[in-house]
PDBQT receptor file of N, H, CA, C and O in Angstrom, charges set to zero:
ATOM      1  N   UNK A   1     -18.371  48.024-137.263  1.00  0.00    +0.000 N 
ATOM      2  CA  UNK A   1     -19.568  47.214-137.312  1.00  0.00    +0.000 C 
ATOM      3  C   UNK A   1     -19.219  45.746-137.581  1.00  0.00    +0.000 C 
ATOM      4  O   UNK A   1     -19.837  44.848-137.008  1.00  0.00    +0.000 OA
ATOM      5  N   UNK A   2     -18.174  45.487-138.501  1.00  0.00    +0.000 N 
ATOM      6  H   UNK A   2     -17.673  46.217-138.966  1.00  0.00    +0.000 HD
ATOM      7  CA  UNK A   2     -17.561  44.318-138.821  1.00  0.00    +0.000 C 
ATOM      8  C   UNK A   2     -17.349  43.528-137.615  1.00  0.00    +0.000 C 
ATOM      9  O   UNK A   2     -17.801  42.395-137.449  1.00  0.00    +0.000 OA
ATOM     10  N   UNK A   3     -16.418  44.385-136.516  1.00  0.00    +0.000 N 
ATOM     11  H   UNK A   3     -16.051  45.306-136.650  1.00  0.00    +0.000 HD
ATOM     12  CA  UNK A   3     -15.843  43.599-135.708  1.00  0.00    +0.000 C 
ATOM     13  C   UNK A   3     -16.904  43.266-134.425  1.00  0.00    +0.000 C 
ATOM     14  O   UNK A   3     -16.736  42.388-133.579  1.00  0.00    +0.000 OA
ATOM     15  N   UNK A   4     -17.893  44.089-134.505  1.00  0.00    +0.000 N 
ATOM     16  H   UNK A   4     -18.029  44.802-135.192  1.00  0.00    +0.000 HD
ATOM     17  CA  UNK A   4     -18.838  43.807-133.245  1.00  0.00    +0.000 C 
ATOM     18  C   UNK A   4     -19.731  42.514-134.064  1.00  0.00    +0.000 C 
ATOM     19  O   UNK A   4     -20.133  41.667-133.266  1.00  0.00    +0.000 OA
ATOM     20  N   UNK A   5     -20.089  42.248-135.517  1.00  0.00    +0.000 N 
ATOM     21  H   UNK A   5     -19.762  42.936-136.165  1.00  0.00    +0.000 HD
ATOM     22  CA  UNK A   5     -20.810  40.841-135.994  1.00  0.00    +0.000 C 
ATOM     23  C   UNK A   5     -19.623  39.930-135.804  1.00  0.00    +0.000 C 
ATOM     24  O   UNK A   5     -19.855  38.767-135.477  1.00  0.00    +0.000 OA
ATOM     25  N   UNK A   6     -18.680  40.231-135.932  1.00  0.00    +0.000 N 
ATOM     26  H   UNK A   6     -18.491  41.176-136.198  1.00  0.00    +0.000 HD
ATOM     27  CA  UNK A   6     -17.833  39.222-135.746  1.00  0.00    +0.000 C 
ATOM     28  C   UNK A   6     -17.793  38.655-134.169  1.00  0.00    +0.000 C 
ATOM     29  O   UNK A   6     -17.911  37.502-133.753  1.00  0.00    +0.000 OA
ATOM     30  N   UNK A   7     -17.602  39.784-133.530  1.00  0.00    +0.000 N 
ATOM     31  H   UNK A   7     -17.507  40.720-133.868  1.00  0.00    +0.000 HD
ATOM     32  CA  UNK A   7     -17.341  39.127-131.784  1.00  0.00    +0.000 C 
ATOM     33  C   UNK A   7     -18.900  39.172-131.450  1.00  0.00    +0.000 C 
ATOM     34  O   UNK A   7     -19.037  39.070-130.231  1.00  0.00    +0.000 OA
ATOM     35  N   UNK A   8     -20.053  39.284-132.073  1.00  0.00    +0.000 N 
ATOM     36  H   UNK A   8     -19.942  39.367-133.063  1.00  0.00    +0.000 HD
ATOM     37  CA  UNK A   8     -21.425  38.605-131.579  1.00  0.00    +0.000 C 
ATOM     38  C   UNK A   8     -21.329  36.891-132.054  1.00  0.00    +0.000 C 
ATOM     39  O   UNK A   8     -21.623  36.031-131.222  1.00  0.00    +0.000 OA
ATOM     40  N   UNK A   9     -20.935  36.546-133.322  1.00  0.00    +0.000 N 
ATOM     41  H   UNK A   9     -20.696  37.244-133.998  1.00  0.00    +0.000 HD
ATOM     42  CA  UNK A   9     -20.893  35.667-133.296  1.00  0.00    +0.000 C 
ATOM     43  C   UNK A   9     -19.794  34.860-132.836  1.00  0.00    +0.000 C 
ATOM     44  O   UNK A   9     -20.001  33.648-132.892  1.00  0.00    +0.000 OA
ATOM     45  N   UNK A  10     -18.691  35.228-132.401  1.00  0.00    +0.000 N 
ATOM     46  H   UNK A  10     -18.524  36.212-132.356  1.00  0.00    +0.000 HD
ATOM     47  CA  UNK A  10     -17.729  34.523-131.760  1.00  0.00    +0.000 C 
ATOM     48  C   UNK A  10     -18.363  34.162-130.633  1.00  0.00    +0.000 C 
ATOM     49  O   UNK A  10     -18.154  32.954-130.737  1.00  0.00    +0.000 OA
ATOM     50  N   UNK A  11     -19.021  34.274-129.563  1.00  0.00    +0.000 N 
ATOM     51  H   UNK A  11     -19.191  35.256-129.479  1.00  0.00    +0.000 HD
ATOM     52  CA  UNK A  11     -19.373  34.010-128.737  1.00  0.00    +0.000 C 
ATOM     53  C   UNK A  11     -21.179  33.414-128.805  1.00  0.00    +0.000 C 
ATOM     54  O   UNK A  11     -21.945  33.359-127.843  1.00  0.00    +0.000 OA
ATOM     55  N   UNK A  12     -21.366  33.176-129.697  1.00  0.00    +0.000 N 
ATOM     56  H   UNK A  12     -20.744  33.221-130.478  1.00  0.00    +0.000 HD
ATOM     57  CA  UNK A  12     -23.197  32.928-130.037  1.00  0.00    +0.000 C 
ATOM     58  C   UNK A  12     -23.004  31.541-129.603  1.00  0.00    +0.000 C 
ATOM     59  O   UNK A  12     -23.998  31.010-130.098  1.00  0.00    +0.000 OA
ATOM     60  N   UNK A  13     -22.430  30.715-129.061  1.00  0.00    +0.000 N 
ATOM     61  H   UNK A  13     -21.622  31.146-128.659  1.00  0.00    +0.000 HD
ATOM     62  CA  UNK A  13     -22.638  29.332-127.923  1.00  0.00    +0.000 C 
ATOM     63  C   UNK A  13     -23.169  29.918-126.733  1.00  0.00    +0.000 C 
ATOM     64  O   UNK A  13     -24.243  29.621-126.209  1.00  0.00    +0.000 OA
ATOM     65  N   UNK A  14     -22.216  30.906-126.280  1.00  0.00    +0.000 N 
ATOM     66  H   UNK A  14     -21.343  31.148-126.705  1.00  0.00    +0.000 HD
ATOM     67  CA  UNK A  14     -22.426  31.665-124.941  1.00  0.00    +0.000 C 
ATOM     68  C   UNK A  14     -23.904  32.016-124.713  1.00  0.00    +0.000 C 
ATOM     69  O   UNK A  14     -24.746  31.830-123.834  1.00  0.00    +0.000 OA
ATOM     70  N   UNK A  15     -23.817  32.688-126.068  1.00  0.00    +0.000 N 
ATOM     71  H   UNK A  15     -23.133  32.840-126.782  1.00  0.00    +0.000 HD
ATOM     72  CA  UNK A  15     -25.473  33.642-125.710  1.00  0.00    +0.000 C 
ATOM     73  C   UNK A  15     -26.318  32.662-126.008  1.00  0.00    +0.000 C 
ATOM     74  O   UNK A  15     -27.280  32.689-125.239  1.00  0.00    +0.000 OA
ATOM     75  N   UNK A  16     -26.385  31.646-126.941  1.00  0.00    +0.000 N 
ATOM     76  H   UNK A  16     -25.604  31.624-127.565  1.00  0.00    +0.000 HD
ATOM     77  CA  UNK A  16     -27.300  30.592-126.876  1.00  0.00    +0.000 C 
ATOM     78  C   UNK A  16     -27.790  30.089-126.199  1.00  0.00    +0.000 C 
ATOM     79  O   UNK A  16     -29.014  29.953-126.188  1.00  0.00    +0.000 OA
ATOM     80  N   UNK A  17     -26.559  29.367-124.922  1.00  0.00    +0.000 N 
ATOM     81  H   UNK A  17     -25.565  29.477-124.931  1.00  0.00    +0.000 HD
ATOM     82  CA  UNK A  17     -26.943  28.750-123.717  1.00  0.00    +0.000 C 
ATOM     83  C   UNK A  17     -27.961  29.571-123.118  1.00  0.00    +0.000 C 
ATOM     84  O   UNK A  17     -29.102  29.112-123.071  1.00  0.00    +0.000 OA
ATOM     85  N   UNK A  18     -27.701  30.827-122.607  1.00  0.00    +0.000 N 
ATOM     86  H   UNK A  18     -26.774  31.200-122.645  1.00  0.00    +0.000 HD
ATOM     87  CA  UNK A  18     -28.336  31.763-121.663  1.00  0.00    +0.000 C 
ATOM     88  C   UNK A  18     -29.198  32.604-122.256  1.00  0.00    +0.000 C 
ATOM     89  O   UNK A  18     -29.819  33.286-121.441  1.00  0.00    +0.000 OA
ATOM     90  N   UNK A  19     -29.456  32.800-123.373  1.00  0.00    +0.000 N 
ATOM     91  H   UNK A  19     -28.951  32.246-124.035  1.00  0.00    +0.000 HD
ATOM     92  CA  UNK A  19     -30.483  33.162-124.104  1.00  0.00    +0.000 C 
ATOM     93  C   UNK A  19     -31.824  32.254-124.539  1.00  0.00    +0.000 C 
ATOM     94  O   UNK A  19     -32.957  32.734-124.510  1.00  0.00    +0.000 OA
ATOM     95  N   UNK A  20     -31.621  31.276-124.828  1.00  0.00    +0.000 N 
ATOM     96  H   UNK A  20     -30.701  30.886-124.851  1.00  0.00    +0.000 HD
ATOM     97  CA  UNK A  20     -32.241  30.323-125.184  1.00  0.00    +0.000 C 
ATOM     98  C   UNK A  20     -32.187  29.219-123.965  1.00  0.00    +0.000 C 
ATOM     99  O   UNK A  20     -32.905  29.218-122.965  1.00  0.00    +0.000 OA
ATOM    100  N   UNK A  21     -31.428  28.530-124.215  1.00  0.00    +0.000 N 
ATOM    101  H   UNK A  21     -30.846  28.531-125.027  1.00  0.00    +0.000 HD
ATOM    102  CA  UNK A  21     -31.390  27.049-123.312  1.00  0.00    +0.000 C 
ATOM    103  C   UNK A  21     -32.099  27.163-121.985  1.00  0.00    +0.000 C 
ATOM    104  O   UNK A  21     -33.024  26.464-121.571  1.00  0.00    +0.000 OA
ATOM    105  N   UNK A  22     -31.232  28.605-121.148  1.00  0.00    +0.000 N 
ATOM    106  H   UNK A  22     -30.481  29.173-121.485  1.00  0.00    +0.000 HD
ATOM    107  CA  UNK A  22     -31.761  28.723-120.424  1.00  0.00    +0.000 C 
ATOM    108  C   UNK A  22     -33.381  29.011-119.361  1.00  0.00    +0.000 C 
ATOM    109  O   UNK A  22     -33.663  28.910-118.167  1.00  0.00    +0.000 OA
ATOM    110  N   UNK A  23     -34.217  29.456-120.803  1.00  0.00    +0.000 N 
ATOM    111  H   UNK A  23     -33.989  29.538-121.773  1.00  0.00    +0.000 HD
ATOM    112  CA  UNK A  23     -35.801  29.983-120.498  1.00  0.00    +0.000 C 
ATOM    113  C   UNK A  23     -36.126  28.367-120.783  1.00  0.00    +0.000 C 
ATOM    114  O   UNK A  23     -36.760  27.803-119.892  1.00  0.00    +0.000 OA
ATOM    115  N   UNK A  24     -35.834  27.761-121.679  1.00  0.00    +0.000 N 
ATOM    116  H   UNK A  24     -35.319  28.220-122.403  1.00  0.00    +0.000 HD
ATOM    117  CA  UNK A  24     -36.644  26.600-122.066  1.00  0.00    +0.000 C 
ATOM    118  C   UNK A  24     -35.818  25.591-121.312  1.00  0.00    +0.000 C 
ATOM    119  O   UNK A  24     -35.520  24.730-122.140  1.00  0.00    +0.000 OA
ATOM    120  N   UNK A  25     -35.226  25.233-119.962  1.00  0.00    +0.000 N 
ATOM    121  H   UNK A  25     -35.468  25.931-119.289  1.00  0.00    +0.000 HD
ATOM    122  CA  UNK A  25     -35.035  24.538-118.898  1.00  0.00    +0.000 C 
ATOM    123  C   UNK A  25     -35.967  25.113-117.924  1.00  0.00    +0.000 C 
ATOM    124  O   UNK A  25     -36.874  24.529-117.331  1.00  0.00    +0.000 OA
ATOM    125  N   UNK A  26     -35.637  26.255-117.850  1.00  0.00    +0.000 N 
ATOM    126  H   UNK A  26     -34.900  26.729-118.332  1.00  0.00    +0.000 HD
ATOM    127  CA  UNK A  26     -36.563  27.042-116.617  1.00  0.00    +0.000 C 
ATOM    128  C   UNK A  26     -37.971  26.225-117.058  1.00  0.00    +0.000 C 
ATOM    129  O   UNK A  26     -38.375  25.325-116.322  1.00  0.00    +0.000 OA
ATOM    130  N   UNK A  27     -38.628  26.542-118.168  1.00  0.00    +0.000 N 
ATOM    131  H   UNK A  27     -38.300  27.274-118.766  1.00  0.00    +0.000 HD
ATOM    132  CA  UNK A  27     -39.734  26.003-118.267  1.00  0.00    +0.000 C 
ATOM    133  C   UNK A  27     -40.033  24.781-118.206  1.00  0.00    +0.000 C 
ATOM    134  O   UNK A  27     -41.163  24.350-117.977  1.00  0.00    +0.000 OA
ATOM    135  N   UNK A  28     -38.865  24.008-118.443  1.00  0.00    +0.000 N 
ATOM    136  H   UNK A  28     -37.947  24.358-118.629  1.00  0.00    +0.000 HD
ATOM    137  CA  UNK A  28     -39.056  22.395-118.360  1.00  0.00    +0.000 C 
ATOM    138  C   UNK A  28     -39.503  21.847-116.789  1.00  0.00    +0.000 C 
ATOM    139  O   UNK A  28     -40.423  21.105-116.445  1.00  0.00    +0.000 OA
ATOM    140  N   UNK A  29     -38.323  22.620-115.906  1.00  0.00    +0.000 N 
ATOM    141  H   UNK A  29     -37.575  23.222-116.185  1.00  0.00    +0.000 HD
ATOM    142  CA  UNK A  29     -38.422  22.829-114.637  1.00  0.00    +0.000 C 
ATOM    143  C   UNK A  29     -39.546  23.011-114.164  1.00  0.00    +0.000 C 
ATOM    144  O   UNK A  29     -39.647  22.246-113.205  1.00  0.00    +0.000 OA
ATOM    145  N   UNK A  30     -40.662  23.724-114.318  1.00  0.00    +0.000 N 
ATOM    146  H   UNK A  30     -40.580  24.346-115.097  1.00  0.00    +0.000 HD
ATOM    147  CA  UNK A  30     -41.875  24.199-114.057  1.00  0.00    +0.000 C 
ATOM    148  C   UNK A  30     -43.062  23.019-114.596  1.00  0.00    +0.000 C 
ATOM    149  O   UNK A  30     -43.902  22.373-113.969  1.00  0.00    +0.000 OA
ATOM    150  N   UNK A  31     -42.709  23.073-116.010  1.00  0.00    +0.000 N 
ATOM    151  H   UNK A  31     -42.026  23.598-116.519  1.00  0.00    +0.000 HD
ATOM    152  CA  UNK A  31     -43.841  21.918-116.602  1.00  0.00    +0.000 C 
ATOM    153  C   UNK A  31     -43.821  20.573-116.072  1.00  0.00    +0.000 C 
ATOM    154  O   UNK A  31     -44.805  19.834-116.048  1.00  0.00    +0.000 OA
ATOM    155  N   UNK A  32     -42.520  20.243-115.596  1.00  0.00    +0.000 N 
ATOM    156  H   UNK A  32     -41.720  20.843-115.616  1.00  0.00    +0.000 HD
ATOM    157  CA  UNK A  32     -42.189  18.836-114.737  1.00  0.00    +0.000 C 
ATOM    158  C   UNK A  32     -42.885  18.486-112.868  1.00  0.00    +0.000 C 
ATOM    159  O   UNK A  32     -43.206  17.479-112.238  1.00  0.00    +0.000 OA
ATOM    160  N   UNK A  33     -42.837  19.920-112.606  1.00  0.00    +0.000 N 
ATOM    161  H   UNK A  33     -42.576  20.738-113.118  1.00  0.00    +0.000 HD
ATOM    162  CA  UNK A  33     -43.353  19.912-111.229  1.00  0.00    +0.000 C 
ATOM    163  C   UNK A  33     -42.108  19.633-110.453  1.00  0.00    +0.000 C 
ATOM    164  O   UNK A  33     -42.189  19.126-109.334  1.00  0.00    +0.000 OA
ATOM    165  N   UNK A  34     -40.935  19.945-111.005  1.00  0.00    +0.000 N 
ATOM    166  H   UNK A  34     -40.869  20.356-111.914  1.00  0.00    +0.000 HD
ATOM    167  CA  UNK A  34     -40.112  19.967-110.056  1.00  0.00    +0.000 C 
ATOM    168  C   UNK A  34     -39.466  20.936-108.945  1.00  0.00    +0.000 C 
ATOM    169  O   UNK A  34     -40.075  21.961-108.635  1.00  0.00    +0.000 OA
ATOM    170  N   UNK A  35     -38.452  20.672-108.450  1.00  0.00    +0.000 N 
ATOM    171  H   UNK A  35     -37.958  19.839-108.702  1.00  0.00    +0.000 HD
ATOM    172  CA  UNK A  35     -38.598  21.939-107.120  1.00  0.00    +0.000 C 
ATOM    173  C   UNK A  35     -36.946  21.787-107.293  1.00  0.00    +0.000 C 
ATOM    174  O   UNK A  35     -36.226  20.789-107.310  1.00  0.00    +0.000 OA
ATOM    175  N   UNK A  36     -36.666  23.181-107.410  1.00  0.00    +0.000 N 
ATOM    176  H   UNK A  36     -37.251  23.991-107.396  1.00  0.00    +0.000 HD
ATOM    177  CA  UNK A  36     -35.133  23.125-107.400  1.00  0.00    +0.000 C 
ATOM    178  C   UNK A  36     -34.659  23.208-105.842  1.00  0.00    +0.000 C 
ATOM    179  O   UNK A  36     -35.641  23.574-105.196  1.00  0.00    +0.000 OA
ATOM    180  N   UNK A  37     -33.601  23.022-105.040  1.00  0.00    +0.000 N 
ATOM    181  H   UNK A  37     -32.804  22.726-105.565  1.00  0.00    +0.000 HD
ATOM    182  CA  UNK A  37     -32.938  22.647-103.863  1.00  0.00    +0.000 C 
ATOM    183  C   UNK A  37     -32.199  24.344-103.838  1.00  0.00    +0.000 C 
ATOM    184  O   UNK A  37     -31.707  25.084-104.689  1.00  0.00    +0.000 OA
ATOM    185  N   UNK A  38     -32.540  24.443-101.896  1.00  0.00    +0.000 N 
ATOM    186  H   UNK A  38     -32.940  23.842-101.205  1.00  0.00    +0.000 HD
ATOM    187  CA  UNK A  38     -32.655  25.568-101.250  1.00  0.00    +0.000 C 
ATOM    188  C   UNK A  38     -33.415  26.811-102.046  1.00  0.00    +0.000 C 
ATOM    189  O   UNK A  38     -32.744  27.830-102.212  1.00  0.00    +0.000 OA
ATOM    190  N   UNK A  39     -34.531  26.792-102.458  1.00  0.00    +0.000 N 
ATOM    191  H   UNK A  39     -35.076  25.965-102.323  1.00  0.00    +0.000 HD
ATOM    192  CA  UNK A  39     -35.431  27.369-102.905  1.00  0.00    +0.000 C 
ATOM    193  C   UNK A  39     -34.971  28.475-104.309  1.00  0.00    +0.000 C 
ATOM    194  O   UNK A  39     -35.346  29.617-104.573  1.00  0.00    +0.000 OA
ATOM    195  N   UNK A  40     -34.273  27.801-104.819  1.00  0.00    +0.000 N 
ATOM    196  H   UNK A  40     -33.968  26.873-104.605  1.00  0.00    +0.000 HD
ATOM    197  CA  UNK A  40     -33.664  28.618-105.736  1.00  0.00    +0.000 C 
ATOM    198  C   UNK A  40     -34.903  28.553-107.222  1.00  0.00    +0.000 C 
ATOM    199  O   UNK A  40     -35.520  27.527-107.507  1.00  0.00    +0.000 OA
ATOM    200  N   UNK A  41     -35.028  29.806-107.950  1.00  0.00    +0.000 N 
ATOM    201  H   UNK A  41     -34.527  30.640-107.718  1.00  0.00    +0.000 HD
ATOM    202  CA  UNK A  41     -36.038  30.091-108.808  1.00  0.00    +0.000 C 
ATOM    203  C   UNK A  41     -35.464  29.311-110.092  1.00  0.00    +0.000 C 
ATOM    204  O   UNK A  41     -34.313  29.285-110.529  1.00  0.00    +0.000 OA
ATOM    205  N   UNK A  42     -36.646  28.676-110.560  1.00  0.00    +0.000 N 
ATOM    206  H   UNK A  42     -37.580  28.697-110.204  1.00  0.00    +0.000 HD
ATOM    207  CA  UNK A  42     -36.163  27.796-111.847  1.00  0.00    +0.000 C 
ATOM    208  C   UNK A  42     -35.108  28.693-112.903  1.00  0.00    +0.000 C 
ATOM    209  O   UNK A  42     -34.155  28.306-113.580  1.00  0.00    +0.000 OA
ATOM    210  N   UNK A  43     -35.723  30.067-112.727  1.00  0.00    +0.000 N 
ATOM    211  H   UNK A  43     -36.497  30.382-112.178  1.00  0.00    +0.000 HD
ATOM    212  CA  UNK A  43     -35.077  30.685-114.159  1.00  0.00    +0.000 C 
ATOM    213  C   UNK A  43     -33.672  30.630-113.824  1.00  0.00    +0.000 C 
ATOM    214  O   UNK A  43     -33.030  30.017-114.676  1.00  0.00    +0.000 OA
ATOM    215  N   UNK A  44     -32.938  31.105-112.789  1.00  0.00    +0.000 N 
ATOM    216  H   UNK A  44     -33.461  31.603-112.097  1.00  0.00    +0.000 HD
ATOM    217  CA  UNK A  44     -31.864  31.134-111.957  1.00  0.00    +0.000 C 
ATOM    218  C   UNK A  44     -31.204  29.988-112.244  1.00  0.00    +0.000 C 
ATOM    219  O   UNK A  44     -30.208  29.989-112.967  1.00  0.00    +0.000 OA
ATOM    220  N   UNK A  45     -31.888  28.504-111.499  1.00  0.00    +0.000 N 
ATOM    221  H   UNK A  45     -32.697  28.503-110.911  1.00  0.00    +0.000 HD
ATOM    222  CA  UNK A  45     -31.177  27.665-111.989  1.00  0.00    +0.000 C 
ATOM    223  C   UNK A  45     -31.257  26.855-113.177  1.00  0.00    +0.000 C 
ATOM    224  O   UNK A  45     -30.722  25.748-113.236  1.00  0.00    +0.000 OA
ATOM    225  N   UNK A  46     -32.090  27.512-114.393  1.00  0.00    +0.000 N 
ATOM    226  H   UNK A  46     -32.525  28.411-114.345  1.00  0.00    +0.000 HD
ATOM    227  CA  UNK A  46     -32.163  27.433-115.931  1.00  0.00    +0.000 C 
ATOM    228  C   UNK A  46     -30.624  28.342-116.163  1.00  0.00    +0.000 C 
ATOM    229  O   UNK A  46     -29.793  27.730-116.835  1.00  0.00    +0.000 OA
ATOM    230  N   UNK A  47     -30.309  29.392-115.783  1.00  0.00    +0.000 N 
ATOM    231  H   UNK A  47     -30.983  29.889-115.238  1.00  0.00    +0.000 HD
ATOM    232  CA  UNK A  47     -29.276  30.068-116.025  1.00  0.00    +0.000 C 
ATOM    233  C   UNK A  47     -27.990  29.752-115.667  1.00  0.00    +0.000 C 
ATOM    234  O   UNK A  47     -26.962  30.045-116.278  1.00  0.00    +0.000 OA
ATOM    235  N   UNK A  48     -28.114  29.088-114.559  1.00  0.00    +0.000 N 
ATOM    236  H   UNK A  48     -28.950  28.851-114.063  1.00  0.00    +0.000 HD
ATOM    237  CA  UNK A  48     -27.034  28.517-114.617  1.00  0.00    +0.000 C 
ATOM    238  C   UNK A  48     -26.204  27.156-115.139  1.00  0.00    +0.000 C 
ATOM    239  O   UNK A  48     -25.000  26.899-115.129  1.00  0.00    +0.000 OA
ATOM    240  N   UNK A  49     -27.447  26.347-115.630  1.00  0.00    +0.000 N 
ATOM    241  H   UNK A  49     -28.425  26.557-115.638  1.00  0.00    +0.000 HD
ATOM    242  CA  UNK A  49     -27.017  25.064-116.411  1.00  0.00    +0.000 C 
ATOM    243  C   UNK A  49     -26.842  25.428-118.002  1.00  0.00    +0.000 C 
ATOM    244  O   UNK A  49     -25.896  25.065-118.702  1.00  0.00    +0.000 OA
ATOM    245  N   UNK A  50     -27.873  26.163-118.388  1.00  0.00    +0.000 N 
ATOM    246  H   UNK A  50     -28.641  26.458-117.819  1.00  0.00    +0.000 HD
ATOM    247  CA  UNK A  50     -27.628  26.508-119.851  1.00  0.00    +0.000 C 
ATOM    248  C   UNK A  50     -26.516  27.477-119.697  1.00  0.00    +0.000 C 
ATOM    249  O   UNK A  50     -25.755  27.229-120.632  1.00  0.00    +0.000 OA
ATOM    250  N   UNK A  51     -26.032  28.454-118.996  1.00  0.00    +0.000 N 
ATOM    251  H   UNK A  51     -26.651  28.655-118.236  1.00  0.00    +0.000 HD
ATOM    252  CA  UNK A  51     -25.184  29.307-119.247  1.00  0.00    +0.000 C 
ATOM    253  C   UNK A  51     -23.404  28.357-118.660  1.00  0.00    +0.000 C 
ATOM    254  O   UNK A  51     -22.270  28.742-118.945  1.00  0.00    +0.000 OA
ATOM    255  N   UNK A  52     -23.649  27.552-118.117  1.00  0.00    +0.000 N 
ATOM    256  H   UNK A  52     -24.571  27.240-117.885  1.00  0.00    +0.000 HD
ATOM    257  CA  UNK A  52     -22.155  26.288-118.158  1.00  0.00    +0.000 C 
ATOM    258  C   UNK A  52     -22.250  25.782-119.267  1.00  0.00    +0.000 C 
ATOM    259  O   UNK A  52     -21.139  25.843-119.794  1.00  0.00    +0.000 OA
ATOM    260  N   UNK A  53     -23.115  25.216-120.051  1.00  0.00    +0.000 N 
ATOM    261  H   UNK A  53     -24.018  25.166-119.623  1.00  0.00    +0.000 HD
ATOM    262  CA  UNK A  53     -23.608  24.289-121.001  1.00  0.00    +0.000 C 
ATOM    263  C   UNK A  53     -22.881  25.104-122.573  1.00  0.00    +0.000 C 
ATOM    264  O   UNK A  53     -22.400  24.646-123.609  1.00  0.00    +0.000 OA
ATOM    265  N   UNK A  54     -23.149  26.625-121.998  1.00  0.00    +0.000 N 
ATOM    266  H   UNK A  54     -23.539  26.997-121.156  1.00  0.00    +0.000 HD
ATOM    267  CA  UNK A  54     -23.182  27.411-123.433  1.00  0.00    +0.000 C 
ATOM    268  C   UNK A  54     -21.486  27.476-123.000  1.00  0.00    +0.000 C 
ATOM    269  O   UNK A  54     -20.661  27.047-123.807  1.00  0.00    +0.000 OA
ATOM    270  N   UNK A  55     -21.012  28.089-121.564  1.00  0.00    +0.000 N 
ATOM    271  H   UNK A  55     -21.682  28.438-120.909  1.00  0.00    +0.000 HD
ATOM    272  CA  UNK A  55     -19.368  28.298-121.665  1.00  0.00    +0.000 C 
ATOM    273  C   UNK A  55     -18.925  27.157-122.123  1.00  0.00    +0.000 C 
ATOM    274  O   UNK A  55     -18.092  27.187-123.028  1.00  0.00    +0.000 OA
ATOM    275  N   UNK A  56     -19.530  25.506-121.435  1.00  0.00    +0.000 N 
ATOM    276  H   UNK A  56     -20.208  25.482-120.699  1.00  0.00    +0.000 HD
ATOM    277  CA  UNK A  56     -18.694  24.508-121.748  1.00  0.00    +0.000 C 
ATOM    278  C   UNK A  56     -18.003  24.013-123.842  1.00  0.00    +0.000 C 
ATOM    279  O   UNK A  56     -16.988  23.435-124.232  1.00  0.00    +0.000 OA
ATOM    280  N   UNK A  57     -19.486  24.775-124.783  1.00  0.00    +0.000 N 
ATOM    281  H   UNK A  57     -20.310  25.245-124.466  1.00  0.00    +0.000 HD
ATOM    282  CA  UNK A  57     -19.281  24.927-126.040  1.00  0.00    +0.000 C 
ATOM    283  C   UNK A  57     -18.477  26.088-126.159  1.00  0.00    +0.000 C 
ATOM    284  O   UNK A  57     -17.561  26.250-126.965  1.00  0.00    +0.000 OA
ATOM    285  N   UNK A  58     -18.694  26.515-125.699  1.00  0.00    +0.000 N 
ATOM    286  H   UNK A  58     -19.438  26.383-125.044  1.00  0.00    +0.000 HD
ATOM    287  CA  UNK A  58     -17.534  28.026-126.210  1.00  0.00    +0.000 C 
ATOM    288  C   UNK A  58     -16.370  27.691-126.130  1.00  0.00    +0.000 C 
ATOM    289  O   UNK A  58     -15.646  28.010-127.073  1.00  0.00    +0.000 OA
ATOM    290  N   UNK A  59     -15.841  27.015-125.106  1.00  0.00    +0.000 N 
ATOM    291  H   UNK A  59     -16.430  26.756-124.340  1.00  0.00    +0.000 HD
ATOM    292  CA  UNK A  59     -14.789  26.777-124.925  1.00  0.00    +0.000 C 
ATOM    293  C   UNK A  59     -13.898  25.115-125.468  1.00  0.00    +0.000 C 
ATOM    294  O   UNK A  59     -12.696  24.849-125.435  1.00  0.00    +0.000 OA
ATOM    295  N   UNK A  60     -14.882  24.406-125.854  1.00  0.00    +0.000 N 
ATOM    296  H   UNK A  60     -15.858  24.622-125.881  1.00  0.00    +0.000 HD
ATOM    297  CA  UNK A  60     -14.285  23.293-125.983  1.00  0.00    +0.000 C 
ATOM    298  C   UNK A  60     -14.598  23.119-127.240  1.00  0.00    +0.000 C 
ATOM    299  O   UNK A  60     -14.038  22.211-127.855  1.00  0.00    +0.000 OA
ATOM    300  N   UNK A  61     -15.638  24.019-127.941  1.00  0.00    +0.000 N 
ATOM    301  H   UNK A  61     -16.093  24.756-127.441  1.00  0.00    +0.000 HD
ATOM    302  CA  UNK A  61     -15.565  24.124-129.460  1.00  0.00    +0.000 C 
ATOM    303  C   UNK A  61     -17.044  23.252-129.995  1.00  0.00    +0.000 C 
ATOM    304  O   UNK A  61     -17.520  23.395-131.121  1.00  0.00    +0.000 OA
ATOM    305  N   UNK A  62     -17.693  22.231-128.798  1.00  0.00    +0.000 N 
ATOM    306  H   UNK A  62     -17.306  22.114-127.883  1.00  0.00    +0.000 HD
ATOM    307  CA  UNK A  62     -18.450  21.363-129.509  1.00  0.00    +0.000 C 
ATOM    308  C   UNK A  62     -19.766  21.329-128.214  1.00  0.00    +0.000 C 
ATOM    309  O   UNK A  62     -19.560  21.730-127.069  1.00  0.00    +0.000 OA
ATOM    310  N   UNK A  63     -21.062  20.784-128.680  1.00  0.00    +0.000 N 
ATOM    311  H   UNK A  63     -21.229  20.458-129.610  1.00  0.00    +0.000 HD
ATOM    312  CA  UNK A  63     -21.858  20.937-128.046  1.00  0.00    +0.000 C 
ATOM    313  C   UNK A  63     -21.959  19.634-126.639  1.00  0.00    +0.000 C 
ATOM    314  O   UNK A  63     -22.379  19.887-125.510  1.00  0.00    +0.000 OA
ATOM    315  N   UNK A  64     -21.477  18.338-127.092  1.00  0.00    +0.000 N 
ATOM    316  H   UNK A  64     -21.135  18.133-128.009  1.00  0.00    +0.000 HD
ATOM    317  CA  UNK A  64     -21.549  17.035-126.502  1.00  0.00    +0.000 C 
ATOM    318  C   UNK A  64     -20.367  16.338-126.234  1.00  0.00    +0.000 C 
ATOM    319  O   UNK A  64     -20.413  15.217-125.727  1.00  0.00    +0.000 OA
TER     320      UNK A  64
């Protein structure tokens, strides 16, 4: 049990991005009236900026 709280939070940038970041871009996306390019669904491309956003902290240790 130890080691699964441990490797949930080793990676809680990861899941942040794409857990979080990602619904509340999607929605930004929507509340803005914007239109994402080749018809791709906001949540989709909410998932994919917050979920780079969350690897780019995971991996480099810092948010900015």
């Amino acid at each position: 049990m130890l080691k699964l709280v441990g490797l949930v939070l080793h990676y809680m940038p990861l899941i942040f991005g794409i857990g979080f970041l990602a619904p509340l871009i999607a929605q930004m996306i929507e509340r803005a009236g914007l239109t994402v390019p080749y018809g791709i669904a906001p949540l989709a491309a909410g998932l994919v900026i917050g979920g780079l956003w969350g690897a780019h902290a995971q991996f480099r240790g810092r948010w900015i």
